[in-house]
C-alpha positions in Angstrom: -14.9 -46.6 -7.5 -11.3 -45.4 -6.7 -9.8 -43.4 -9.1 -6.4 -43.0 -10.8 -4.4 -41.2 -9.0 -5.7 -42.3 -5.6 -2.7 -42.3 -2.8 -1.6 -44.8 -0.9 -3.0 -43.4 2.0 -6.5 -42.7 0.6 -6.7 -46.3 -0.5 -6.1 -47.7 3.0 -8.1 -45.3 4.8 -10.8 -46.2 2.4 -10.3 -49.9 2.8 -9.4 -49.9 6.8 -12.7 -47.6 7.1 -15.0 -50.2 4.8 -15.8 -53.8 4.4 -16.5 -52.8 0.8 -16.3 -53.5 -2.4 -14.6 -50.6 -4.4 -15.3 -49.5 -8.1 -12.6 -47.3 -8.9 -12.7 -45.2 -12.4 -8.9 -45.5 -12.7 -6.2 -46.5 -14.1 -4.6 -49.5 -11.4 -0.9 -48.0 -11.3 -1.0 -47.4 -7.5 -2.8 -49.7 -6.0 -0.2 -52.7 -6.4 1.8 -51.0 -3.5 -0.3 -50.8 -1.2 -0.8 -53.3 2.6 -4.2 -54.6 3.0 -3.7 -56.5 5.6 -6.4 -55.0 6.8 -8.6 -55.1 4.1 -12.0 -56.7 3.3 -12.4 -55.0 -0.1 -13.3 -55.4 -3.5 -12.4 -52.5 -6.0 -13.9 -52.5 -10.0 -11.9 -49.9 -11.9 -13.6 -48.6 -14.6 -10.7 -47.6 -16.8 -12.1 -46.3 -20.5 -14.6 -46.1 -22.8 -14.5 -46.7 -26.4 -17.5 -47.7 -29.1 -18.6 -51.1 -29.3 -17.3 -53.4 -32.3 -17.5 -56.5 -31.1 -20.6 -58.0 -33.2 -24.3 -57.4 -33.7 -25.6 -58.4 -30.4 -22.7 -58.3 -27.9 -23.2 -59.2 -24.2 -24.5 -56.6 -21.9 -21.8 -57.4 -19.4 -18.7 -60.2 -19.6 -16.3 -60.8 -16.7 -12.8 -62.2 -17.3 -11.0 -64.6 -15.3 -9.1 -63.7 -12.0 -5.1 -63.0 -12.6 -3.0 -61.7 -9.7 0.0 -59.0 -8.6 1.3 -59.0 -5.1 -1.7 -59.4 -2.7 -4.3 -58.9 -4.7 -6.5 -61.0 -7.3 -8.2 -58.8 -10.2 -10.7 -59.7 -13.1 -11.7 -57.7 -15.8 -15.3 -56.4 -16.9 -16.6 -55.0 -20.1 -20.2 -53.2 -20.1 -22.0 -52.6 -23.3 -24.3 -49.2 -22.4 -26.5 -47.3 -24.5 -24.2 -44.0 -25.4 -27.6 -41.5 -25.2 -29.7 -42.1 -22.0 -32.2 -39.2 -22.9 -32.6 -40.6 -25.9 -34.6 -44.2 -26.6 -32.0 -46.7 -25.4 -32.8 -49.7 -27.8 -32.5 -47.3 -30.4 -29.1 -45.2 -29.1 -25.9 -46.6 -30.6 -23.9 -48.5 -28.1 -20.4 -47.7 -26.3 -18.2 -50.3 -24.0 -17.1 -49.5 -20.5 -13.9 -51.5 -19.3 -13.9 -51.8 -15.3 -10.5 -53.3 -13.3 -12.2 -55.6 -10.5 -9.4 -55.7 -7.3 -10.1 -57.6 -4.3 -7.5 -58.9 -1.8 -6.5 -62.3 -1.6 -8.4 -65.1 -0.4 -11.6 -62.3 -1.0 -12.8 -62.9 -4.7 -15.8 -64.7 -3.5 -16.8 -63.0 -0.3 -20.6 -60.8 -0.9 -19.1 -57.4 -0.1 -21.1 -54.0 -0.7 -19.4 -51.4 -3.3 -17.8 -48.1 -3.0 -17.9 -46.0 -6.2 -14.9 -43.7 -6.6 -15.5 -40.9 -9.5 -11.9 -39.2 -9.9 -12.4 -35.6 -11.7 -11.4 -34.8 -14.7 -12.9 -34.6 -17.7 -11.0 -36.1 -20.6 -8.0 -37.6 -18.6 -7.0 -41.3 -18.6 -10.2 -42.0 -16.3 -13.0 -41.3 -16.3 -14.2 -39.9 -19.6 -17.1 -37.9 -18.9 -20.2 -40.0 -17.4 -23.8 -40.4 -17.4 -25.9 -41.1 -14.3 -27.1 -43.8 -16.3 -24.2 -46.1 -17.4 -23.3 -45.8 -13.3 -26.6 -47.2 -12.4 -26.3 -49.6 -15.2 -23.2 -51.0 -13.9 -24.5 -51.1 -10.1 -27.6 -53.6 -11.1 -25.3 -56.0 -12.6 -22.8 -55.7 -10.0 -24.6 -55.9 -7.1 -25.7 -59.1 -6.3 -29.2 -57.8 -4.7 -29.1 -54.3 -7.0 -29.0 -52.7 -3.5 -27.9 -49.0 -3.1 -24.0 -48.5 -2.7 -21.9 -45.4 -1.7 -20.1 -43.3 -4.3 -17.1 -41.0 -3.2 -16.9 -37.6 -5.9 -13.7 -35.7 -6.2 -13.7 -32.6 -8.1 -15.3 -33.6 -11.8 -15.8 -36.8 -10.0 -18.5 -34.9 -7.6 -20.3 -33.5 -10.7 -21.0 -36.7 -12.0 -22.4 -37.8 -8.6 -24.7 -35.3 -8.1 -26.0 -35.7 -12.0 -26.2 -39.4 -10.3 -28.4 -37.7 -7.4 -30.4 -36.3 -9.8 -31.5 -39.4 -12.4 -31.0 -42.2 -10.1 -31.0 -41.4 -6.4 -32.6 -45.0 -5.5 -29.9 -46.5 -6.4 -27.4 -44.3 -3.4 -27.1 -45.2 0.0 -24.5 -42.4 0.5 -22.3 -39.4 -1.3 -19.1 -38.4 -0.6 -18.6 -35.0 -2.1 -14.8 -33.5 -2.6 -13.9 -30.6 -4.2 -16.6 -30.8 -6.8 -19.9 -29.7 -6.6 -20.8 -28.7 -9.6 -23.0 -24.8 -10.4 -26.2 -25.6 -11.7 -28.9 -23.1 -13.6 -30.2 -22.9 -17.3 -28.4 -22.9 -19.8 -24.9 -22.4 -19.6 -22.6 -20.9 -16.5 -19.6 -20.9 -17.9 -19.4 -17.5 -17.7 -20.8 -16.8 -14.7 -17.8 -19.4 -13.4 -15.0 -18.3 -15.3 -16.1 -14.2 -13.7 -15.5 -15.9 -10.3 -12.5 -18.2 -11.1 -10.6 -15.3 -13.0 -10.9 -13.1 -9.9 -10.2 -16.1 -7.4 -7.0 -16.9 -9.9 -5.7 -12.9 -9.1 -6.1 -13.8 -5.8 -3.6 -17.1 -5.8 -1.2 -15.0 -8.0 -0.7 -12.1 -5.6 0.0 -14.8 -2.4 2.3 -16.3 -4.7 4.5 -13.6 -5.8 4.3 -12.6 -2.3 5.5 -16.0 -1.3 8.4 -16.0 -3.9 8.9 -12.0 -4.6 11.8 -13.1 -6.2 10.1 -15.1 -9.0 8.2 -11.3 -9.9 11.5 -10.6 -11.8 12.1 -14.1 -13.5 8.8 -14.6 -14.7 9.0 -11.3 -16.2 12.1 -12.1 -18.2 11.1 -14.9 -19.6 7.9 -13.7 -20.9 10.4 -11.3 -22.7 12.6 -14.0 -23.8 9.7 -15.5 -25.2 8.2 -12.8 -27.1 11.6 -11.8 -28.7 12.0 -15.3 -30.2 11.4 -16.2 -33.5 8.2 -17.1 -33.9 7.3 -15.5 -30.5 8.0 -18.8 -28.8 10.4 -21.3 -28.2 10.4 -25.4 -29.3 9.4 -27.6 -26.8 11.0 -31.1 -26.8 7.9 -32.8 -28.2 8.2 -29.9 -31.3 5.5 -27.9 -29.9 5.8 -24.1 -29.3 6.0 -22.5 -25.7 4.6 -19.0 -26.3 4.0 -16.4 -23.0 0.3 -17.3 -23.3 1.5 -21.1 -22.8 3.6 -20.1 -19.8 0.6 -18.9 -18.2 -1.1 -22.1 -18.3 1.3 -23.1 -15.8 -1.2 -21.7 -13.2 -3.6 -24.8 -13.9 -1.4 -27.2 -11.5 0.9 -24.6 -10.1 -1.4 -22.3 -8.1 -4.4 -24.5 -7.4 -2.6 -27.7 -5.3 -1.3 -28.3 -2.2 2.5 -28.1 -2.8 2.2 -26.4 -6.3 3.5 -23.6 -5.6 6.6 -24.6 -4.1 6.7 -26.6 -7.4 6.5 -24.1 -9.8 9.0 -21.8 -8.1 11.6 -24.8 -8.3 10.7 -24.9 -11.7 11.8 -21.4 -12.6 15.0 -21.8 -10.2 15.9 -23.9 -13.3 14.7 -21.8 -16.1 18.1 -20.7 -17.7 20.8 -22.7 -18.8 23.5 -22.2 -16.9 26.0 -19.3 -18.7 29.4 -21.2 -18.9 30.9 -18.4 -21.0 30.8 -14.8 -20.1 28.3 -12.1 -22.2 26.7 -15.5 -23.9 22.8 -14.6 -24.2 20.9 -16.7 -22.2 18.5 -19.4 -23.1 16.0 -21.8 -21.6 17.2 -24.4 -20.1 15.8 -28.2 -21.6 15.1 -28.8 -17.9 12.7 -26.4 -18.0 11.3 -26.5 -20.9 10.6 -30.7 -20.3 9.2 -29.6 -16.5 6.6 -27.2 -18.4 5.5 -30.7 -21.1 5.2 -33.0 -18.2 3.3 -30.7 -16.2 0.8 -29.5 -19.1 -1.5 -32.5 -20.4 -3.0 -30.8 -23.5 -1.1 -32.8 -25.9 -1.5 -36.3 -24.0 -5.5 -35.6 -22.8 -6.8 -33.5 -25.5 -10.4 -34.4 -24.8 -9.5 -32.3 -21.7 -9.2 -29.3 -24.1 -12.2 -29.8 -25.9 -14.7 -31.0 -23.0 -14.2 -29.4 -20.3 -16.5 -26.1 -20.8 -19.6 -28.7 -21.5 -19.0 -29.9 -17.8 -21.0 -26.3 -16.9 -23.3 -26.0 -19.7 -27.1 -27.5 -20.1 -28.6 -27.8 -23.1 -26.1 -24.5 -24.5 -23.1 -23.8 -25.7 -20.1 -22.3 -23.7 -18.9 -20.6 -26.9 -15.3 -20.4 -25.3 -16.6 -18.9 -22.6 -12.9 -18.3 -20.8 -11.3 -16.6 -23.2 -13.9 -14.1 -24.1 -14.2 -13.6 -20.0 -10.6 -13.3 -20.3 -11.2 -10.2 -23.1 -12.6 -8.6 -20.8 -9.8 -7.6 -18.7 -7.3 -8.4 -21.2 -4.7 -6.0 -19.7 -4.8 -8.0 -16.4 -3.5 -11.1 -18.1 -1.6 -10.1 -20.9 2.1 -11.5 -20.4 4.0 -9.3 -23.0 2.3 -6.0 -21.8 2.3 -7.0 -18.2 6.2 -7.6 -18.6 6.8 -4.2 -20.6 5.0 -2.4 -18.2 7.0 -4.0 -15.0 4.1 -5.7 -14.0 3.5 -9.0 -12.0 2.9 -11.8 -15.3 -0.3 -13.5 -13.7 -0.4 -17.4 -14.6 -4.0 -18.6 -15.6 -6.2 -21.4 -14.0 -8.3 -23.9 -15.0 -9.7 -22.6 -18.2 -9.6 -23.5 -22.3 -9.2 -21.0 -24.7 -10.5 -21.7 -28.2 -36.1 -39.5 -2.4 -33.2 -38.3 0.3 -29.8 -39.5 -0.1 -27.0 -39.0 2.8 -24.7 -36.3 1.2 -21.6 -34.9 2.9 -19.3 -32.6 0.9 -16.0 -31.2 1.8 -15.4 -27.5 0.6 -12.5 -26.0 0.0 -12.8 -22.6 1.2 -9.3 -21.3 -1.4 -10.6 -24.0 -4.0 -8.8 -22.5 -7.2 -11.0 -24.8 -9.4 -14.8 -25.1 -7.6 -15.8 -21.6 -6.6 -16.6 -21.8 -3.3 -19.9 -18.9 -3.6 -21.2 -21.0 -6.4 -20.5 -24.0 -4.4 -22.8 -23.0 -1.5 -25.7 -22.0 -4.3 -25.4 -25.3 -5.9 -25.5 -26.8 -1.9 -28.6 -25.0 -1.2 -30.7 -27.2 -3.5 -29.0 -30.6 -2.2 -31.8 -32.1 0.4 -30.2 -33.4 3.1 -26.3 -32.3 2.6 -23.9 -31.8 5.3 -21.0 -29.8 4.7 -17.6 -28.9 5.5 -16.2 -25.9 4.9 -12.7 -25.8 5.6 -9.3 -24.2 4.3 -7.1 -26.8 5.5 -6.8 -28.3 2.3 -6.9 -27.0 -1.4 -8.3 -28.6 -4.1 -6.1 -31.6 -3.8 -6.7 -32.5 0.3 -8.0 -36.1 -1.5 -5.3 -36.7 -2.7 -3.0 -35.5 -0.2 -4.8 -36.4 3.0 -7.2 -39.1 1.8 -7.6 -40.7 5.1 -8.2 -37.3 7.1 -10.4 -36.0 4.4 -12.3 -39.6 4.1 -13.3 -40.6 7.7 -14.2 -36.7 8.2 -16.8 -37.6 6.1 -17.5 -40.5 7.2 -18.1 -39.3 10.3 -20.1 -36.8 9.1 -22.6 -39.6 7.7 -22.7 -41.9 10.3 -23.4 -39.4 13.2 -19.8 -39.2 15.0 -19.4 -35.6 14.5 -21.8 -33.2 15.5 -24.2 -31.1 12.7 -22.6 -27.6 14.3 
């Protein structure tokens, strides 16, 4: 499956690389620009998930007819899965998958095998959080001969893969691991992630403000400006209330991708309103303040918020695991006392406060999100994997060198590049 926010360039490399039939767990808003003029493939998106109301005994699986954009033909599919795969399935209450089925014209009929694309996440437009089992479900009825197919993991998307290599490895001829191989033990990790992401988080800070020594000073100030407000924040657009400890969430996007940085420092170039007349106070600027709501998904994606601890726990509870790991060095990431004392204001990362299959895996070496020493634990228990470690990319190289990133792996897989 290829996922949401798949680029252009991914898609194609993909598709150029394959004579494939692609499952993508995404929303379809790219893929109507792109050229396959080279393309033999057939792409299911699996878009959302919602319980089942349509009658006592709906159908397991029910395809829509064909309909069209500009060179492609796509058909609709709804899956009826058990919601509880550990759990008797006959007797497990029952939730409906909606897959996007895009081939290119003049190739709806053509026997093609299938790619699976799982985009990370959790809780954003797609995928919702998946079991092995409603993956495998959809491959038997899919596949014309319920043979194995391929599936491509980035980030979140590479921890569902692997829960895949664990349940259902029969049904895998390959993985394609991005960015997302997942820490596994008893229990919960969540702490023993959030230890290593807070200090990995310190890390992107300092190269930032050394990068942009300039936005030291700003950042500073506005954590001040925010404190000092009434209510200790300020309104956002949407009515919701930027506070210093909001600010900091900035880090999520801002200090883990490719071009974030540069990003957020344009951000802040824009932070005040510009002061027309002389000795007026100053004031965040709307332009800012509409930045910081379009870059934060909270309000739009809250099962974000309250699912993505589970992703490291089994069988326990994370017990908001990052903000007590935050407690613990509290003075490091405290905004108002970091800005009183003349301290660097450190943004925050990824966090919420209250039988052998062919495996190949790209590791980001600087991945803000995927701890790269829990990584190589987690990789030690993977039969079979091949990995690559690089820091060419950051947590985003899928999406912003899909084709690169792709037939690396690829050729990893099918023997082209060497094991050392």
């Amino acid at each position: 499956m290829l996922a949401t926010h798949a680029q252009p360039t991914l898609i194609n490399s993909l598709l150029s690389s394959f004579s494939v039939s692609t499952l993508p767990l995404i929303h379809l808003t790219k893929l109507r620009y792109l050229n396959h003029r080279r393309s033999s493939a057939r792409t299911v998106a699996a878009m959302s998930v919602s319980n089942d109301t349509a009658g006592d005994s709906p159908k397991e699986h029910v395809a829509g007819e064909w309909f069209s954009v500009p060179e492609l033909r796509l058909r609709d599919h709804r899956f009826i899965v058990p919601l509880d795969y550990s759990a008797d399935p006959k007797a497990s209450s029952k939730i409906s998958i909606f897959a996007r089925e895009v081939v290119s014209v003049g190739k709806e009929e053509q026997p093609l095998p299938y790619l699976l694309f799982l985009q990370g996440g959790p809780g954003f437009e797609s995928p919702r959080p998946t079991e092995a089992g409603w993956l495998e479900f959809i491959r038997v009825h899919l596949v014309p001969d319920a043979g194995p197919w391929t599936i491509l993991g980035q980030s979140y998307g590479g921890f569902c893969a692997v829960t895949y290599l664990s349940f259902a490895p029969q049904g895998l001829k390959q993985v394609l691991l991005t960015g997302g191989i997942p820490p596994i033990g008893n229990g919960c990790t969540a702490d023993i992630v959030y230890r290593a992401c807070f200090e990995q988080i310190v890390c992107q800070n300092e190269k930032y403000y050394k990068r942009y020594p300039q936005d030291t000073e700003i950042v500073r100030e506005v954590c001040k400006y925010l404190s000092e407000s009434e209510g200790e924040g300020v309104h956002l657009p949407s009515g919701g209330i930027l506070t210093p400890k909001g600010l900091q969430t900035l880090g999520l996007s801002g200090l883990g991708s490719s071009t974030g940085f540069e990003r957020l420092h344009y951000m802040f170039e824009r932070v005040w309103d510009p002061v027309i007349v002389p000795g007026a106070p100053k004031k965040i600027s709307y332009h800012f303040l509409d930045a910081f709501e379009k870059w934060s998904s909270f309000h739009t994606n809250p099962l974000y918020a309250r699912m993505h601890e589970s992703i490291y726990c089994q069988g326990a509870s994370s017990r908001w695991s990052a903000h007590r790991i935050r407690a613990e060095d509290e003075g490091k990431f405290d905004a108002v006392r970091a800005a009183k004392e003349g301290r660097p204001v450190y943004f925050t990362g990824e966090m919420i406060f209250p039988w052998i299959v062919p495996v190949a895996a790209a590791v980001y070496y600087e991945d803000m999100y995927v701890n790269f020493k829990l990584v190589m634990e987690t990789a030690s228990q993977i039969a079979g994997i091949r990995l690559w470690i690089t820091n060419e990319y950051m947590h985003s190289g899928l999406r912003d060198s899909g084709s690169q990133v792709f037939d690396h792996l690829m050729g990893m897989l099918d023997g082209k590049r060497p094991l050392f």
